[in-house]
Backbone as ProteinMPNN parsed JSONL, in Angstrom:
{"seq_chain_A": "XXXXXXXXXXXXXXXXXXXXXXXXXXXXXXXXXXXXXXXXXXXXXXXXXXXXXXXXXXXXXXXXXXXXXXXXXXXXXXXXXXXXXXXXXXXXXXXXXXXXXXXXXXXXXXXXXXXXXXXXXXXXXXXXXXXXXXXXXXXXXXX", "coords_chain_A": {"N_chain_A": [[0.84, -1.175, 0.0], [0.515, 2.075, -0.766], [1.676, 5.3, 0.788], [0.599, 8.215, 0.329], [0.981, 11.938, -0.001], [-1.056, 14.021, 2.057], [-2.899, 16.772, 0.058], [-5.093, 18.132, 0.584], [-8.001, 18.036, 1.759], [-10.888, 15.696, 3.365], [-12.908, 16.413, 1.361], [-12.211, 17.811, -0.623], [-10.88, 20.281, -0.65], [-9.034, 21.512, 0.305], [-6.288, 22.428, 2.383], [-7.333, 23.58, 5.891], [-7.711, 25.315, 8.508], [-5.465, 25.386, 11.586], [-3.008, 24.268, 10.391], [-2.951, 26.407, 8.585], [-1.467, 29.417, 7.411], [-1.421, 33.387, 8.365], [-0.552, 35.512, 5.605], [2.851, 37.201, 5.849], [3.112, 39.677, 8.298], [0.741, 40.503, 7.642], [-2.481, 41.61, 9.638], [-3.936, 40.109, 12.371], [-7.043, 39.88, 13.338], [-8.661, 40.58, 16.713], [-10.312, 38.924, 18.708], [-13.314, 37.943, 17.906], [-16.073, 39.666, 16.086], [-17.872, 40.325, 17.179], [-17.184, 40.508, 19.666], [-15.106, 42.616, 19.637], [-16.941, 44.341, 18.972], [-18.244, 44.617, 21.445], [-15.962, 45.633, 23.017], [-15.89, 47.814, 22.379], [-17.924, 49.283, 22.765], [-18.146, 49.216, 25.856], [-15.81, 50.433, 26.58], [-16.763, 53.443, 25.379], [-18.712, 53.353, 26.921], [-17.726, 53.223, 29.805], [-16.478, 55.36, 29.966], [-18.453, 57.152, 29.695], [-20.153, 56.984, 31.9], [-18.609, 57.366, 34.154], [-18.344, 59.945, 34.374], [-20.975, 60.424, 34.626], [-22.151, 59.095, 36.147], [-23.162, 59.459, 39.225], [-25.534, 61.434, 38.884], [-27.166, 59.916, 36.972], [-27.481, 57.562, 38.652], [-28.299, 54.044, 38.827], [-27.931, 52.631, 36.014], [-28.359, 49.883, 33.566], [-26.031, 48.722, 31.012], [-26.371, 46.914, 27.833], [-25.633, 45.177, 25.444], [-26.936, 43.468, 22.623], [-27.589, 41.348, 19.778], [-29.774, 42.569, 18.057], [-32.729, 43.577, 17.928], [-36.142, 42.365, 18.868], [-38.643, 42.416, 17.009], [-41.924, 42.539, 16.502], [-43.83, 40.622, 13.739], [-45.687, 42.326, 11.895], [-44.061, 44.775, 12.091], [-43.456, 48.179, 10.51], [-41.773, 50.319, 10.696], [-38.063, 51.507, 10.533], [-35.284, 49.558, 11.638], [-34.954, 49.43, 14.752], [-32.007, 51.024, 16.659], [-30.957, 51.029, 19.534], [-31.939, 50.653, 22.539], [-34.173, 52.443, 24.851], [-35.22, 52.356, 28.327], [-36.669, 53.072, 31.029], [-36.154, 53.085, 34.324], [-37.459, 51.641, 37.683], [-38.454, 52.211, 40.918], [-36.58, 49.491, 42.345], [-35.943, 48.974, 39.64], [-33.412, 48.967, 37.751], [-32.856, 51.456, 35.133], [-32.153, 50.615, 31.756], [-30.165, 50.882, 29.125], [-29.817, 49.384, 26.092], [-27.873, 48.251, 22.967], [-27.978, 47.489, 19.92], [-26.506, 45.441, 18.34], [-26.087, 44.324, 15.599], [-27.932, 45.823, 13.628], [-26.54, 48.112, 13.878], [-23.959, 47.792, 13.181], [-24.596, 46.879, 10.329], [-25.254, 49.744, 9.481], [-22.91, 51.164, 9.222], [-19.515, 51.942, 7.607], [-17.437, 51.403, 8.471], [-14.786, 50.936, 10.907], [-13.804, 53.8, 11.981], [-16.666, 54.663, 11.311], [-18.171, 53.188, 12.848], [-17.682, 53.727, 15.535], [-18.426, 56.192, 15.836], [-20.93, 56.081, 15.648], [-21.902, 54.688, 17.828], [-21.043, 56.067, 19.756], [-22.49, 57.875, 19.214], [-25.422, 57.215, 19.763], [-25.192, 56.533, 22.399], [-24.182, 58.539, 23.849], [-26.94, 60.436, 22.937], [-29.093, 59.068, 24.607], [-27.886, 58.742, 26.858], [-28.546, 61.725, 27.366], [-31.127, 61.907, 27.221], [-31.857, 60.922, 29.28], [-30.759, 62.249, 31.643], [-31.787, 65.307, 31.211], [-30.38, 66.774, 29.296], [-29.129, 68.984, 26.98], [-27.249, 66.821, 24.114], [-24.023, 67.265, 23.675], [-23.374, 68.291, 25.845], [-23.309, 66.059, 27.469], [-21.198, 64.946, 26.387], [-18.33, 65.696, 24.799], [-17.191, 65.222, 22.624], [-19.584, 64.771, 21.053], [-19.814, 66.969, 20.017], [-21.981, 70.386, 19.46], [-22.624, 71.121, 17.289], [-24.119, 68.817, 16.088], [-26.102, 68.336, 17.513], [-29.724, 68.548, 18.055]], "CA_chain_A": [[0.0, 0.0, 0.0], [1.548, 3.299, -0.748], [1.65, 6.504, 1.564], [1.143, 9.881, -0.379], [0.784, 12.665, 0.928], [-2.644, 14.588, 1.611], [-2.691, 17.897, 0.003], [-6.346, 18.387, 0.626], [-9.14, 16.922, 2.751], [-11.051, 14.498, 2.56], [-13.596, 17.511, 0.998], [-11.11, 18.043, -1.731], [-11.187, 21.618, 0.108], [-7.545, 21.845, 0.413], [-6.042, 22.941, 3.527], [-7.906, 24.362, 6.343], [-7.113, 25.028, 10.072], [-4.405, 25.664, 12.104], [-1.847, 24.538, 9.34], [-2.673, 27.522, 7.253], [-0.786, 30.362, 8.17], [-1.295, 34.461, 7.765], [0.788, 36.382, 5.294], [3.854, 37.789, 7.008], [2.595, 40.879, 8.45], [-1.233, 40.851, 8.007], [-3.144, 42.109, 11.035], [-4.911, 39.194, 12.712], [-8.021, 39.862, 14.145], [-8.473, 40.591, 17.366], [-11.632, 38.407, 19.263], [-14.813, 38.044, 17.2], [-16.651, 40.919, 15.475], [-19.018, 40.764, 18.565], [-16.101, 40.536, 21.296], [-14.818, 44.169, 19.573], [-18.153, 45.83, 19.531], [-18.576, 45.18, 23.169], [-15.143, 45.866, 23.927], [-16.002, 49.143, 22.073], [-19.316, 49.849, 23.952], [-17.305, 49.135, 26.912], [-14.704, 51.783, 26.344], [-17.656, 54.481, 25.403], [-20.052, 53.599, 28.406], [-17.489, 53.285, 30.792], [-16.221, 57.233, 30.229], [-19.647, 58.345, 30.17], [-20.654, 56.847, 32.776], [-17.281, 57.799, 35.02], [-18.622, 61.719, 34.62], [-22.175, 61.188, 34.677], [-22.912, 58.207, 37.39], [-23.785, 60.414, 40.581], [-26.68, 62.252, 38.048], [-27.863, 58.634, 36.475], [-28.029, 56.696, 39.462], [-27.997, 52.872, 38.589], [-27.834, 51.97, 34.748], [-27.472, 48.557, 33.046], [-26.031, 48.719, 29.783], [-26.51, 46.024, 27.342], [-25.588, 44.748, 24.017], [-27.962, 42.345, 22.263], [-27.283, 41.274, 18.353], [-30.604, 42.561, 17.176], [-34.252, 43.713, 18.484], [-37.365, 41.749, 18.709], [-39.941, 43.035, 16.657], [-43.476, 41.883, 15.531], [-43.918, 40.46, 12.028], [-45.86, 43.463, 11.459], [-43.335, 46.036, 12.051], [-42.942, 48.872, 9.216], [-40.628, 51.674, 10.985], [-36.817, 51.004, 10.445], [-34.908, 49.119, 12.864], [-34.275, 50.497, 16.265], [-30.357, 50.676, 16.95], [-30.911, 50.781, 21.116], [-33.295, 50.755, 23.54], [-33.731, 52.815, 26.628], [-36.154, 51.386, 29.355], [-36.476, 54.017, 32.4], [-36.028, 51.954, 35.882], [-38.671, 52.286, 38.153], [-38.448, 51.324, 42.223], [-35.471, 48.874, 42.324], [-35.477, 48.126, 38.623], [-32.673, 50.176, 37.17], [-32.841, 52.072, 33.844], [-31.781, 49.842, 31.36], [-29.759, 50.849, 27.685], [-29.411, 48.653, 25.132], [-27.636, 49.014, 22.112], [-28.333, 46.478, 18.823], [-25.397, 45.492, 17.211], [-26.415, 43.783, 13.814], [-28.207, 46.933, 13.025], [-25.336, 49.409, 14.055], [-22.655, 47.309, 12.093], [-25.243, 47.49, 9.173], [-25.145, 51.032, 8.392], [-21.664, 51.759, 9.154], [-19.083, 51.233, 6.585], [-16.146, 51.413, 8.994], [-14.414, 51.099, 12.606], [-14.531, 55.104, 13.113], [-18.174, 55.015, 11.505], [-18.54, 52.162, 13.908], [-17.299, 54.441, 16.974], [-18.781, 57.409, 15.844], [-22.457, 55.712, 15.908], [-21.686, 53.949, 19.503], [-21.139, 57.379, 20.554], [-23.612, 59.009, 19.358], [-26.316, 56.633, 20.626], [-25.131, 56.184, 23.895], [-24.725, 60.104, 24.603], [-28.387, 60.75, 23.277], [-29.76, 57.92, 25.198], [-27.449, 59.349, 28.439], [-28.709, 62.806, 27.177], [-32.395, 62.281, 27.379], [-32.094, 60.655, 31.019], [-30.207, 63.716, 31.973], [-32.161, 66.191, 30.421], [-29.448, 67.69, 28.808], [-27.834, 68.916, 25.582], [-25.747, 65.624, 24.12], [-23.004, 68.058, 23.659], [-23.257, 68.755, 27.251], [-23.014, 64.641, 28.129], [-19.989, 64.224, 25.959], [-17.657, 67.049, 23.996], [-16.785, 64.607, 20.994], [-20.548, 64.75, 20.235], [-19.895, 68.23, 18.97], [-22.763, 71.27, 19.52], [-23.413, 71.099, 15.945], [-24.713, 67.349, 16.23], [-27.608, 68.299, 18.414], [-31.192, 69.223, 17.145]], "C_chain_A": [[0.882, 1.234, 0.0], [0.827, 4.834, -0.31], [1.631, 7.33, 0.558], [0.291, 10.741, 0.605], [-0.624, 13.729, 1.12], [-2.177, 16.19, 1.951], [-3.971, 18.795, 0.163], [-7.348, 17.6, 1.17], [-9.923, 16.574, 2.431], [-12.764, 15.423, 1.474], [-13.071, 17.377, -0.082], [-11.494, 19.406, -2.03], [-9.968, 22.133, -0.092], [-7.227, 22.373, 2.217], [-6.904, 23.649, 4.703], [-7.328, 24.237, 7.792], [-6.093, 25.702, 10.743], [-3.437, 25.973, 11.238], [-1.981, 25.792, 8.125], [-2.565, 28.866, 8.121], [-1.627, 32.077, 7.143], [-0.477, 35.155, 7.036], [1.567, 37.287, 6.435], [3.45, 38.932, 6.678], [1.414, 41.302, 8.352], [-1.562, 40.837, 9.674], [-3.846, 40.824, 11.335], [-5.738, 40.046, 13.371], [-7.904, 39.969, 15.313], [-9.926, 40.286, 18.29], [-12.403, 38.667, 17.856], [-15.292, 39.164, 16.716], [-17.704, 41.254, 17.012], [-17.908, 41.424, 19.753], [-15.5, 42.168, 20.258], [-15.642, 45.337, 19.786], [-18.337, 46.096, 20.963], [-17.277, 45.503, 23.65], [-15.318, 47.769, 23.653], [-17.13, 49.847, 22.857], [-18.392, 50.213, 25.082], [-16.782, 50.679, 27.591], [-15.196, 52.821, 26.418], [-18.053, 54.734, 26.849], [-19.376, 53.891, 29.481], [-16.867, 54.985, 31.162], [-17.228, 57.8, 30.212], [-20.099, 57.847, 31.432], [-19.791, 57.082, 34.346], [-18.281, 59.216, 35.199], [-19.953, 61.669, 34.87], [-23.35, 59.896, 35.731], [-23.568, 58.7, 38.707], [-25.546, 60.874, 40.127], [-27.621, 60.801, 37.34], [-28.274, 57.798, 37.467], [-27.522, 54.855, 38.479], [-28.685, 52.799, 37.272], [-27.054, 50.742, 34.479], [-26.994, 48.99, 32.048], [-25.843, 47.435, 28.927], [-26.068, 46.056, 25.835], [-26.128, 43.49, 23.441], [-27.863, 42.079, 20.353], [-28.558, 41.903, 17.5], [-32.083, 42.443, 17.921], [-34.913, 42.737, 18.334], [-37.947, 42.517, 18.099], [-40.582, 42.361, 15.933], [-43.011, 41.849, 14.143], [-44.498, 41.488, 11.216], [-45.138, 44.889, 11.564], [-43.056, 47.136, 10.817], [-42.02, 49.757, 9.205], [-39.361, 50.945, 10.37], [-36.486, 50.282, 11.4], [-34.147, 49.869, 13.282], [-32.548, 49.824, 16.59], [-30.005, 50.65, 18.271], [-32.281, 51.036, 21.397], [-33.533, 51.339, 25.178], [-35.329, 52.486, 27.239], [-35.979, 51.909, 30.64], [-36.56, 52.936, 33.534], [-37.32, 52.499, 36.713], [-38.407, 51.585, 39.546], [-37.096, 50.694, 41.86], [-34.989, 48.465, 41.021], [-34.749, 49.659, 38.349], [-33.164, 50.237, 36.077], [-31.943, 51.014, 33.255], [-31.316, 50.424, 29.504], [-29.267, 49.626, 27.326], [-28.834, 48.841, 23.792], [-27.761, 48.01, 20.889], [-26.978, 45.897, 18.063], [-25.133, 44.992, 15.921], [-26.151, 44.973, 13.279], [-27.408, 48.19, 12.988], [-24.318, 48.76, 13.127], [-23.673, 47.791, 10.76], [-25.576, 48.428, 8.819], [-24.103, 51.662, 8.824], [-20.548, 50.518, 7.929], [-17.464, 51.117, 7.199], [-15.803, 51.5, 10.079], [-14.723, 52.682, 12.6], [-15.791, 55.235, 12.74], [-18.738, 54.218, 12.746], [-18.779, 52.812, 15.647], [-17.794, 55.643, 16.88], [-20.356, 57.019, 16.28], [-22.659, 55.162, 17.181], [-21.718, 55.245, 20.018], [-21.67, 58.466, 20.723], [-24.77, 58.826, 20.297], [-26.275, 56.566, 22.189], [-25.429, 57.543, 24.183], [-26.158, 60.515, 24.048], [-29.191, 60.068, 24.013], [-29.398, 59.029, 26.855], [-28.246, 61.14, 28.296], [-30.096, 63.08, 27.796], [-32.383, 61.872, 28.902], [-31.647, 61.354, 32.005], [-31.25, 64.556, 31.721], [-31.35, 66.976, 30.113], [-29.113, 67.836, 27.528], [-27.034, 67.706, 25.287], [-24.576, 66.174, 24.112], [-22.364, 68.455, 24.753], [-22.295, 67.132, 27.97], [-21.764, 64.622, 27.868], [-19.108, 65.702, 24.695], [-17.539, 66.278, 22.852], [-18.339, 64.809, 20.661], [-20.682, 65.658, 19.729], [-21.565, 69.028, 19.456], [-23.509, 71.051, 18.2], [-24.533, 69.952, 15.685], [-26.12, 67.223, 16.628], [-28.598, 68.847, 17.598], [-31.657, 70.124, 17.648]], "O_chain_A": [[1.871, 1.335, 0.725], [-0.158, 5.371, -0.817], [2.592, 7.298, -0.212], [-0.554, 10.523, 1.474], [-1.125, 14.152, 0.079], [-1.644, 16.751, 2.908], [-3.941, 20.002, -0.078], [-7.395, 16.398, 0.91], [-10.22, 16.8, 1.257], [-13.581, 14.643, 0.985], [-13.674, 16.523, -0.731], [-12.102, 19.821, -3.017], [-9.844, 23.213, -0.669], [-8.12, 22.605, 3.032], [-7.294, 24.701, 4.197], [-6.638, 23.298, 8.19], [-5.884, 26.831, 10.298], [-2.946, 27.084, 11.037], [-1.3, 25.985, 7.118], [-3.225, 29.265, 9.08], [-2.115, 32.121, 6.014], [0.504, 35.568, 7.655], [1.148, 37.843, 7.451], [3.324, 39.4, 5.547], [1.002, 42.337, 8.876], [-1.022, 40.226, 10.597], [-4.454, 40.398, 10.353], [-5.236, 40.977, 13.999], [-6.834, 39.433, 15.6], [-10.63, 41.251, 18.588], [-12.081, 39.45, 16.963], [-14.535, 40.024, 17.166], [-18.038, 42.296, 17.576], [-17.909, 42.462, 20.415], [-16.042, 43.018, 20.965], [-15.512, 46.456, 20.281], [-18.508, 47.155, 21.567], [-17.289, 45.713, 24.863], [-15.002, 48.684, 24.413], [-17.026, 50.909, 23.47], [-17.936, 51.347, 25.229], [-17.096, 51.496, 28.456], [-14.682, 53.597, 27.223], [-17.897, 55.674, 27.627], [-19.903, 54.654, 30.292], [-16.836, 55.58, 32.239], [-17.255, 58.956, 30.635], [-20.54, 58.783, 32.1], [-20.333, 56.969, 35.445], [-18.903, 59.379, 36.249], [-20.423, 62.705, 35.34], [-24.562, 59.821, 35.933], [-24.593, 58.14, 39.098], [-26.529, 60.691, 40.845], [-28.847, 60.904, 37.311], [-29.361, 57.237, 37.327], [-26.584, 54.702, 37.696], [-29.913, 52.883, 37.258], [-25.903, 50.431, 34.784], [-27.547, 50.072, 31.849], [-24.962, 46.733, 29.423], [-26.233, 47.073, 25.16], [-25.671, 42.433, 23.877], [-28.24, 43.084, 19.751], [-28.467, 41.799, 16.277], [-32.502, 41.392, 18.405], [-34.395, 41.927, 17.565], [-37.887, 43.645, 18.588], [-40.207, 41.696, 14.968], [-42.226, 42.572, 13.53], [-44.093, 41.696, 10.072], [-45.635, 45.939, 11.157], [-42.198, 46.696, 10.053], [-41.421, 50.112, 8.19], [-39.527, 49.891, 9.755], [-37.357, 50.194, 12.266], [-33.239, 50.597, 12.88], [-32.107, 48.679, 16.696], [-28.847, 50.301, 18.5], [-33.284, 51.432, 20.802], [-33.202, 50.859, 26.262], [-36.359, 52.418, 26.569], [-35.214, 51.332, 31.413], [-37.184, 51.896, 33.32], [-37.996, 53.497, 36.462], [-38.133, 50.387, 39.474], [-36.418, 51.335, 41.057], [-33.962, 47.795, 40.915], [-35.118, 50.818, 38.54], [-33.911, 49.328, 35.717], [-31.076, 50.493, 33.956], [-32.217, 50.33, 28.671], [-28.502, 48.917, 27.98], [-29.377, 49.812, 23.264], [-27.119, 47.167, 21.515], [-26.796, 46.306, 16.916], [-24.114, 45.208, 15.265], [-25.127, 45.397, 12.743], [-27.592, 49.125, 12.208], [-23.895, 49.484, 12.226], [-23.547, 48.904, 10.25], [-26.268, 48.419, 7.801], [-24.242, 52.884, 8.869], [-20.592, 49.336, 7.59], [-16.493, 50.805, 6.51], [-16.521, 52.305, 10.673], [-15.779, 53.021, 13.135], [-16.458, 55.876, 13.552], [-19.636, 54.631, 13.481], [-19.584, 52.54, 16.538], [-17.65, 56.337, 17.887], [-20.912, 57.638, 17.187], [-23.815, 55.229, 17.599], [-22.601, 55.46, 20.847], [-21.649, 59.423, 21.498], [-25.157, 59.582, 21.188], [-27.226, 56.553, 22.969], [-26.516, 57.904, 24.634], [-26.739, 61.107, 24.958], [-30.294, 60.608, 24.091], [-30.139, 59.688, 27.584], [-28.437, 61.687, 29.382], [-30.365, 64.0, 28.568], [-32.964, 62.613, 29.695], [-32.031, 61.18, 33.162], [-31.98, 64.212, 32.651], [-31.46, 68.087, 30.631], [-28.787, 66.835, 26.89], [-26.136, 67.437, 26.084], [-23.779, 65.433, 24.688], [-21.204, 68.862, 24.826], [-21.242, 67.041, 28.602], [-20.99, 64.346, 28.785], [-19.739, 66.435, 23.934], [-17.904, 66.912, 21.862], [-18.321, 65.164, 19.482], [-21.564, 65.69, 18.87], [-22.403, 68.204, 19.823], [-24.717, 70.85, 18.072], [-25.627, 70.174, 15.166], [-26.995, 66.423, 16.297], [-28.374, 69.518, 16.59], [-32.64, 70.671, 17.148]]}, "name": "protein", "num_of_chains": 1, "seq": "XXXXXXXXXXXXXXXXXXXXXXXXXXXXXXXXXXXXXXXXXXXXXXXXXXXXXXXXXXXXXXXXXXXXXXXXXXXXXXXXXXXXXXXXXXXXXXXXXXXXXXXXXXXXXXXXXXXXXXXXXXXXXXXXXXXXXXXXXXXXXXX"}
């Protein structure tokens, strides 16, 4: 019986796995497309919420891949969700992340839309200017 050597699996796929390497010098990845958005939420929520926790009181914040909504829905899809607390339930943001990757075409559109949402979300539970919540949201930004 004679050994040769397998240049492709048993698919006749070719290589896959471990043994296949990145060109020298390509960027690998860094976690999952999910594990960056929340490390990016993260990063946002946790500086707004450094300056503006005393005035908010207890907020969850959440990241969820994608709303529920009825089969009859016709609006667009919602990109977060704020949910006022009431008695012991805290206030609760959410932020969508399908629908936020899907209309950005790039990491800073990516970080620019995380940061918008969150400071109007933190804005309205304030009652404040977003411009006020956060200086990158710019004066101009507001309505």
């Amino acid at each position: 019986m004679e050994h040769r050597r397998r240049t492709r699996d048993r698919h006749d796929r070719g290589m896959r796995g471990p043994a296949v390497q990145a060109r020298p010098g390509a960027r690998l990845p860094r976690g999952s497309r999910r594990e960056q958005f929340d490390a990016l939420v993260l990063r946002i929520v946790t500086d707004i919420d450094a300056r503006w926790s005393r005035r908010l009181g207890l907020v969850e914040y959440a990241v969820e891949d994608a709303p529920l909504i009825p089969d009859d829905w016709t609006d667009t899809v919602p990109l977060s969700s704020l949910v006022r607390g009431s008695g012991t339930t805290p206030t609760r943001l959410v932020l969508f992340r399908r629908p936020i990757e899907h209309r950005c075409e790039g990491r800073a559109e990516l970080e620019a839309m995380v940061l918008t949402l969150v400071v109007e979300q933190v804005a309205e539970l304030l009652d404040l200017p977003a411009h006020e919540v956060d200086p990158r949201y710019g004066p101009a930004d507001d309505d």
